[in-house]
C-alpha positions in Angstrom: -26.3 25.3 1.2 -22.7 25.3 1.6 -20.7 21.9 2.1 -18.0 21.5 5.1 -14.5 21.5 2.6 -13.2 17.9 2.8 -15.8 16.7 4.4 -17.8 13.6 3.1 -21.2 15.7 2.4 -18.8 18.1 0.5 -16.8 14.7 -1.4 -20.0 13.7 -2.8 -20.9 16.5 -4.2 -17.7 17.0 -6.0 -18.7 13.7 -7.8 -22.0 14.3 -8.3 -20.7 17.7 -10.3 -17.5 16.2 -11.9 -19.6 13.6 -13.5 -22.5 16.1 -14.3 -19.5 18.6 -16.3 -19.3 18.4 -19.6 -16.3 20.5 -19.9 -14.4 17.8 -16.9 -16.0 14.4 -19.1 -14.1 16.0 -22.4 -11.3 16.9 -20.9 -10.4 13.9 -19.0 -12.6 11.5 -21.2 -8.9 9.5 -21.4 -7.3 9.8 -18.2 -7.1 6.6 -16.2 -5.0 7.4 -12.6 -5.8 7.2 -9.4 -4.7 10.0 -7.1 -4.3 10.7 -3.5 -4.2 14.1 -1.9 -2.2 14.4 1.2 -3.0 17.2 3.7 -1.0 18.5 6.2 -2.3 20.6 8.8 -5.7 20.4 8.8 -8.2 21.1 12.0 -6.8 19.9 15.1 -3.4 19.7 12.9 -4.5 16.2 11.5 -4.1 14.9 8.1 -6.6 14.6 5.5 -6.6 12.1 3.0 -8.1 12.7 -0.2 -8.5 9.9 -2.8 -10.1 9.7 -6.9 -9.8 7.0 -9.4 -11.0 7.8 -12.5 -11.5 6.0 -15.8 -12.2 7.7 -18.9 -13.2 10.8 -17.2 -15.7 8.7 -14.9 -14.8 8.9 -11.2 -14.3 5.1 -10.2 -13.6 6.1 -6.5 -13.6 8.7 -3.9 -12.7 8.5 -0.7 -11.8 11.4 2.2 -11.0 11.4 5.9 -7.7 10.9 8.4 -8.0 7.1 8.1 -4.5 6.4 7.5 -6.1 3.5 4.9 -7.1 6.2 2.5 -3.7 6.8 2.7 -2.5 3.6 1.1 -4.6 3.5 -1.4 -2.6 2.5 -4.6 -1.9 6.3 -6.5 -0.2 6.7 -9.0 0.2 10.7 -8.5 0.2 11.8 -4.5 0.0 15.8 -3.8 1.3 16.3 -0.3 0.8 20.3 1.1 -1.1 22.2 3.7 -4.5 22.7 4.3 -4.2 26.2 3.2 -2.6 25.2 0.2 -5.4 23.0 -0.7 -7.9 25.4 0.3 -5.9 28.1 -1.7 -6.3 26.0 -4.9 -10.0 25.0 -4.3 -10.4 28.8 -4.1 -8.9 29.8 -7.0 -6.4 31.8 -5.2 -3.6 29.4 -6.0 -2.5 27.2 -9.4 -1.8 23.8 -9.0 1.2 24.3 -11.3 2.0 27.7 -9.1 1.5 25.5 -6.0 4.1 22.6 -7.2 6.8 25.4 -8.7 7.1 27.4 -5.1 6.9 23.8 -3.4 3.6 25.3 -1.5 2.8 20.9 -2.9 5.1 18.2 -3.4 4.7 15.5 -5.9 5.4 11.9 -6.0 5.0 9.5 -8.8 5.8 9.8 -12.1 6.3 13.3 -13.1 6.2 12.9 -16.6 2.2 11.3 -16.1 1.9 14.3 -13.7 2.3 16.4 -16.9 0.0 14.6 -18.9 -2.9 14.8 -15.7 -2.9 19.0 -15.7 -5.4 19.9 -18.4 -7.7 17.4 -16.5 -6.9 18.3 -13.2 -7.4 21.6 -14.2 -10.8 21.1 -15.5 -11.9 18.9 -12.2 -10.5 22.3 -9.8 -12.5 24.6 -11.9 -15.6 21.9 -11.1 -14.9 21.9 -7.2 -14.1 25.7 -7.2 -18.3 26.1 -7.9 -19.3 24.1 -4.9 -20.2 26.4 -2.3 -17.9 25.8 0.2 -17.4 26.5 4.1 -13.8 26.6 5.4 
């Protein structure tokens, strides 16, 4: 069964495996943030908002839709870039760091906590890149 990408059915699932990974749970089994994915250009050119909280590796909260109140969620780290971009990066096509160094995503927030956040956001794409995914 493949999950819609972004789509609530797909959003649970991504928790469901994040919190099921042992190599995710080690790797962010210190990370406290909140972060909010902003994207641009998604069907009917709308935009997606994609929320996590997570503390001590354990995902607190999860939202995802075009309700502009996902949106104001309190982040401390907010990715803003196309749906291709995104979709790119879900593949494996595309490196978040890659992604922010040719401005394909722009950050906001503190950079330096951006820094500390890769090795874990690393581990959570490599999680979401295994759910079987329609685009």
């Amino acid at each position: 069964m493949a999950f819609r990408y972004l789509s609530t059915s797909w959003l649970e699932e991504a928790r469901r495996r994040l919190e099921a990974s042992p190599e995710f749970l080690a790797a962010a089994m210190a990370m406290e943030a909140s972060m909010l994915n902003v994207i641009t250009e998604a069907a009917g050119g709308s935009t997606v908002y994609l929320y996590y909280r997570f503390s001590k590796g354990v995902v607190q909260e999860v939202a995802v839709g075009t309700d502009e109140a996902i949106g104001k969620k309190p982040a401390e780290l907010t990715s803003t870039g196309t749906y291709d971009t995104f979709k790119a990066i879900n593949q494996g096509k595309l490196g978040v760091t890659a992604a922010v160094l040719s401005r394909k995503i722009r950050l906001s927030g503190n950079v330096g906590r951006a820094l500390s956040l890769v090795k874990p956001i690393n581990a959570m794409n490599l999680v979401l890149r295994n759910i079987p995914t329609e685009y």
